[in-house]
matplotlib code that plots the C-alpha trace (Angstrom):
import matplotlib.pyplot as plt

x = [26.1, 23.4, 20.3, 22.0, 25.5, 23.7, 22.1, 25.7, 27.4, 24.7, 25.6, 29.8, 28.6, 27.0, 29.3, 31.5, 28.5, 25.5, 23.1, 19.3, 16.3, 14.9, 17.8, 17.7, 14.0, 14.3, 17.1, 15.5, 12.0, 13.9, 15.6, 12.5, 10.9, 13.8, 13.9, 9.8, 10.2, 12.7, 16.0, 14.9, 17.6, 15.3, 12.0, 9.8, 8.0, 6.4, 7.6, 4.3, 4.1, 7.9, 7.2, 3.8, 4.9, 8.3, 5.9, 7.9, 7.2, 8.5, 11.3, 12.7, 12.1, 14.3, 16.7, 17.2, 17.3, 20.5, 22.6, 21.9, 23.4, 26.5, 26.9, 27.3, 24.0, 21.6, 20.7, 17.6, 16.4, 13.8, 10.5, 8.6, 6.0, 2.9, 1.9, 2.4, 6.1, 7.9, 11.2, 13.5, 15.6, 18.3, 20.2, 23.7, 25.7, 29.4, 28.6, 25.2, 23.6, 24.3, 23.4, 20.3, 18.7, 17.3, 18.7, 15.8, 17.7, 20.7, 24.1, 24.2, 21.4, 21.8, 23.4, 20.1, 22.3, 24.3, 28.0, 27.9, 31.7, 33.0, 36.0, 39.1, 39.4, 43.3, 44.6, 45.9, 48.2, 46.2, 49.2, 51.5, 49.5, 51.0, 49.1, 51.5, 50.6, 47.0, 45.6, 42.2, 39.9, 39.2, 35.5, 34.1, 32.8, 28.8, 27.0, 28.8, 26.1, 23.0, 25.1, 25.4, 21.3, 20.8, 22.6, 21.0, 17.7, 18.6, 19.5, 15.9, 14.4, 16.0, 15.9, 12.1, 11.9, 13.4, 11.2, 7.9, 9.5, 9.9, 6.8, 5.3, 7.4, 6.2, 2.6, 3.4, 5.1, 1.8, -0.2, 1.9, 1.3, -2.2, -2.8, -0.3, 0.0, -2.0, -0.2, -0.4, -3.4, -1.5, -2.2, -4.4, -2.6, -3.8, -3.0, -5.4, -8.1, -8.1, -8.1, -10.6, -12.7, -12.4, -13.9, -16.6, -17.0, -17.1, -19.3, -22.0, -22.3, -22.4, -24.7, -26.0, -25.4, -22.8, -20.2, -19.4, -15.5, -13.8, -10.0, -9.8, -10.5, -8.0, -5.7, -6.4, -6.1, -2.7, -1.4, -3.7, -1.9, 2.2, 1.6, 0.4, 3.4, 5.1, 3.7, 4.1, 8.1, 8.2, 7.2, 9.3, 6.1, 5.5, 5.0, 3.9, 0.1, -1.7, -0.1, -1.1, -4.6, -5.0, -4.1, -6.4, -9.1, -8.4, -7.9, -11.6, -13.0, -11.8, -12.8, -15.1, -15.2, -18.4, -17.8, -15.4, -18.4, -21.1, -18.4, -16.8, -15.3, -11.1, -10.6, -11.4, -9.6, -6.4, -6.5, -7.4, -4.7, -2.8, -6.3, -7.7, -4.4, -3.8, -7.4, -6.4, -3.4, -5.5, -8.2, -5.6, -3.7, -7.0, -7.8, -4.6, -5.0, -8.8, -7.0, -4.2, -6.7, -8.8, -6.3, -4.9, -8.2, -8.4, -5.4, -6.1, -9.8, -7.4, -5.3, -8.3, -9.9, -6.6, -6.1, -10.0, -9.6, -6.4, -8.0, -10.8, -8.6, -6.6, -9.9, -11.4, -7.8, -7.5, -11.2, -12.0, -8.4, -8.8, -5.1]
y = [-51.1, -50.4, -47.7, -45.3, -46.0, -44.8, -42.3, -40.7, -42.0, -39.4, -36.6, -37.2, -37.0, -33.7, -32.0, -32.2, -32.5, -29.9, -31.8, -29.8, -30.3, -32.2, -34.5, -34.8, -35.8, -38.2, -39.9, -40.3, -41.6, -44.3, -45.3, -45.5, -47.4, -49.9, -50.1, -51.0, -53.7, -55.5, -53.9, -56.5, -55.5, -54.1, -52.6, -50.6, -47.5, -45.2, -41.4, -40.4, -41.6, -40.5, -37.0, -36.9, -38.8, -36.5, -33.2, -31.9, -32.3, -35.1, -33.4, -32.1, -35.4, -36.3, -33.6, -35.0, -38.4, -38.0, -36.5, -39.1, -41.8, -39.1, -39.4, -42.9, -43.6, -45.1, -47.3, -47.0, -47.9, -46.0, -47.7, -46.0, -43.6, -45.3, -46.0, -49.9, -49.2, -48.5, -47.5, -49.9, -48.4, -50.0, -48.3, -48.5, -49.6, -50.4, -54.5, -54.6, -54.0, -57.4, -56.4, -55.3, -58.3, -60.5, -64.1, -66.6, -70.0, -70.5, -71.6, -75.3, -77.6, -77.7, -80.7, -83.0, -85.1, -83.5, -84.1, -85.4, -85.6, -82.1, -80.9, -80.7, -77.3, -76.2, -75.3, -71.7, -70.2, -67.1, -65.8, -66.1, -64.2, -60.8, -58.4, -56.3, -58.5, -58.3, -56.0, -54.7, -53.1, -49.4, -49.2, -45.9, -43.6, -43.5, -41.3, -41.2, -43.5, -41.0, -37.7, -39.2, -39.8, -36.2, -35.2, -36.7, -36.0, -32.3, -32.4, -34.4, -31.6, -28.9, -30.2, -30.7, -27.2, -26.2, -28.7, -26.2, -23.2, -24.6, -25.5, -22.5, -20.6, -22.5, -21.9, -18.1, -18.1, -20.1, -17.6, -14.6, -16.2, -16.9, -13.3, -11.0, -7.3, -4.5, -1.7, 1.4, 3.9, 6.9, 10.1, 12.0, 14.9, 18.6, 19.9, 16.7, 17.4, 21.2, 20.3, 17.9, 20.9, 23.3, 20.9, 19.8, 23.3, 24.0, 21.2, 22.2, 25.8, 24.0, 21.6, 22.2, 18.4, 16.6, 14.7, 11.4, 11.0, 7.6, 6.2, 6.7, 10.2, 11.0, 9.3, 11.5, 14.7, 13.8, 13.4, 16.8, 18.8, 17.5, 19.0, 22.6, 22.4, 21.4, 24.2, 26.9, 25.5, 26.4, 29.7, 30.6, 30.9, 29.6, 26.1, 25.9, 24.7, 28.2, 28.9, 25.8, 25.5, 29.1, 28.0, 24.7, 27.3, 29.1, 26.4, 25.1, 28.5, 28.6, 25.2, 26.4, 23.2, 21.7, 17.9, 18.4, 20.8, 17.7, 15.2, 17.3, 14.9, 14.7, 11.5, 14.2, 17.3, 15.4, 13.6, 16.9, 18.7, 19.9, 20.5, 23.2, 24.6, 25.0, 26.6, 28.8, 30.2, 30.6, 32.7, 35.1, 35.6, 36.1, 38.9, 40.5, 41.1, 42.1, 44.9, 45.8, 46.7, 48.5, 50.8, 51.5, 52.2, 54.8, 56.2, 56.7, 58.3, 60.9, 61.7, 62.7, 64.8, 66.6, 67.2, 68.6, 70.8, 72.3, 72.6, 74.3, 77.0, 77.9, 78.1, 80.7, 82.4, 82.9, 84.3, 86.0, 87.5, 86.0, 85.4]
z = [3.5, 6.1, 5.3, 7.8, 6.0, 2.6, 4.2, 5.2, 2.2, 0.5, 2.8, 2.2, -1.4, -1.1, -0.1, -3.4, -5.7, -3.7, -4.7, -5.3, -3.5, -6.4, -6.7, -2.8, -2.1, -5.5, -3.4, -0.3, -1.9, -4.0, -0.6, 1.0, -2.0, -2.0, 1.9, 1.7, -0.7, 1.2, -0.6, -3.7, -6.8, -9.0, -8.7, -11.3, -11.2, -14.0, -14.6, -13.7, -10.0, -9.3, -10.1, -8.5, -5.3, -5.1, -6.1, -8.7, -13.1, -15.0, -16.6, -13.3, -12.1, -15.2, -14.5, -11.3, -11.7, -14.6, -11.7, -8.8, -11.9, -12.8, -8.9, -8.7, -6.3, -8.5, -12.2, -14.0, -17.2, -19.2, -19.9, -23.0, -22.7, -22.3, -18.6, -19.0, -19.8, -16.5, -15.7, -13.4, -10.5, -8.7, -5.9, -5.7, -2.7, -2.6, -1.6, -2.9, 0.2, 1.8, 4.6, 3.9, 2.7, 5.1, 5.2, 4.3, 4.7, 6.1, 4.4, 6.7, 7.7, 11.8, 13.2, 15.0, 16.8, 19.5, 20.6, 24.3, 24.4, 25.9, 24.2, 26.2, 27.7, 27.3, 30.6, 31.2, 33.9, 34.5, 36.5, 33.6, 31.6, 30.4, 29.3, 27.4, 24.4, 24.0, 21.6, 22.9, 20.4, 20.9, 21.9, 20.1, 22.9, 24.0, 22.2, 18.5, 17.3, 18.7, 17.6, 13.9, 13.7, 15.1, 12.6, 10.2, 11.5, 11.7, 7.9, 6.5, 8.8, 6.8, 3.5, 4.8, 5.3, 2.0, 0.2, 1.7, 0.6, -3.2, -3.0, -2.2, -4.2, -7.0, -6.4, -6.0, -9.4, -10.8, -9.4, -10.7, -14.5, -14.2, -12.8, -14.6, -12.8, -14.2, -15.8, -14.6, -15.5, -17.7, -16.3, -19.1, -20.6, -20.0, -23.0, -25.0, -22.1, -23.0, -26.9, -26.6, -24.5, -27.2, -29.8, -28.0, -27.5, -31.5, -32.3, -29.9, -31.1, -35.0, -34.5, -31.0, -29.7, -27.9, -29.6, -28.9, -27.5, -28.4, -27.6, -31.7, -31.3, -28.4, -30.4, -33.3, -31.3, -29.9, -33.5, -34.5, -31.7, -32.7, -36.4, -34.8, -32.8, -35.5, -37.9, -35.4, -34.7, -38.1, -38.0, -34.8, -32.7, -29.0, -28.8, -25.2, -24.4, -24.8, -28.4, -29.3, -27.9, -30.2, -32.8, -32.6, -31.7, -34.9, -37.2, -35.7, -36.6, -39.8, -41.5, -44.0, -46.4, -47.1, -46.8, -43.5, -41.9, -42.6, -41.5, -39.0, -36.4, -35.4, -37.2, -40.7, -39.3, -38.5, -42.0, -44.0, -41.9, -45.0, -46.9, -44.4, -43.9, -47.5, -47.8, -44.9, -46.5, -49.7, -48.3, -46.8, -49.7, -51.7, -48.7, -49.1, -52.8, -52.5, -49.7, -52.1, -55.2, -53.3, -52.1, -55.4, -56.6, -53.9, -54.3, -57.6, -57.0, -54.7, -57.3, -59.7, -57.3, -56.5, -60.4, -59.9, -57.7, -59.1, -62.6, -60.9, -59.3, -61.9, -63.9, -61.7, -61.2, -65.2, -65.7, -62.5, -61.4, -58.6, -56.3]

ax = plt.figure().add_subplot(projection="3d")
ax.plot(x, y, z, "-o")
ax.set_aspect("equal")
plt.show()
């Protein structure tokens, strides 16, 4: 087979098998290699330079090089893996490229001593001749020959062209890994930015300083703010951001605990949630109680003035006469 006979042989091939880019530019380097060491029957070459010279990695290389054997195009035997240990290629043609290897000697040694006698020439009756009888070889029609290689040149410059788009495709996708996208920035929610307001607010009229805002904090406020909501749920109350910025306002007012007042930051309010409310509820309960004695005790300091006053004028009414 000649190199443009293995060229189309490739091409028939492809269209039953598609081969890939890969498996395509592996072909046409080995053809190249063999064709540039004089179509020899073996030649070696290490993993390393196959992949580097065809600009793909070793296993797609690999990959690649498994299919063009499953096709029936080329042999190879692995080498190990050290760089010394090479791999052997052989590509396959239906008669072993015969005619691709250039004849060094020929089959005969030439005869030195020419034959002077002329061989009889048989005589023929060019009249008698009839043509019927002679089968003349169809001659193929000018231009098959050029319209094949266009062809062919048309497909190496597409498969050229596909070969730059992996390529860059590839160094996009590198790119892309090296340089993952940013997430987008979370848009900071008004109800945490009024909270956060309001306590900043409280600690400055405590201690008359600024306090110090940190992610640990916001995060801390967030969980704060889902256990009012959650308290006033309870309680059938609105849950929308004014009710619950009140009741934040009141539960800040309201901390009267020694340790949280000299440690007073969100990070302690959030964890003694269920502490201050607790002392909260307490201090009410003790209020209503105080309110509820001290009206009995006034009621009862009515009725002993009433009993007074009637004593007194039934006193006067007996004694004096009067009505």
């Amino acid at each position: 087979m000649t190199y443009i006979e293995l060229i189309n042989n490739f091409w028939e091939l492809d269209e039953d098998w598609q081969f890939t880019c890969c498996e395509t530019r592996l072909y046409f380097y080995l053809l190249k290699t063999a064709n540039r060491l004089g179509w020899v029957d073996s030649w070696t070459r290490s993993d390393a330079k196959v992949s580097s010279d065809v600009g793909v990695s070793v296993n797609s290389m690999k990959t690649a090089r498994n299919r063009l054997v499953q096709a029936g195009l080329i042999e190879f035997k692995s080498g190990g893996n050290g760089q010394r240990d090479k791999t052997r290629y052989i590509v396959r043609c239906q008669f072993r490229c015969q005619n691709l290897i250039p004849k060094l000697t020929p089959k005969h040694e030439p005869n030195l001593i020419p034959n002077r006698e002329p061989k009889p020439q048989p005589y023929i009756n060019k009249t008698k001749i009839k043509t019927k009888n002679i089968n003349i070889p169809p001659t193929p029609p000018k231009g098959v020959d050029k319209a094949k290689e266009k062809e062919l040149l048309e497909k190496e410059e597409a498969l050229r062209v596909l070969e730059e788009e992996l390529k860059k495709r590839e160094a996009e996708l590198g790119a892309q890994s090296d340089n993952p996208p940013s997430k987008p920035k979370k848009r900071p929610n008004p109800l945490n930015s009024e909270a956060r307001k309001l306590f900043e607010e409280r600690y400055q009229a405590l201690f008359s300083s600024n306090y110090y805002w940190s992610a640990k904090d916001a995060g801390n406020m967030s969980s704060l703010l889902k256990k009012l909501k959650f308290q006033r749920e309870k309680k059938n109350l609105p849950i929308d951001d004014q009710g619950v910025l009140n009741a934040l306002k009141y539960l800040l007012d309201s901390i009267t605990d020694g340790w949280i007042l000299e440690n007073f930051s969100v990070t302690n309010i959030n964890s003694k949630f269920n502490e201050i409310v607790s002392q909260i509820m307490a201090r009410k309960q003790e209020h209503g109680n105080t309110k509820h004695t001290d009206g009995a005790k006034a009621r009862e300091q009515q009725t002993d003035r009433e009993i007074m006053e009637y004593a007194r004028s039934a006193f006067r009414k007996d004694v004096f006469g009067d009505s």
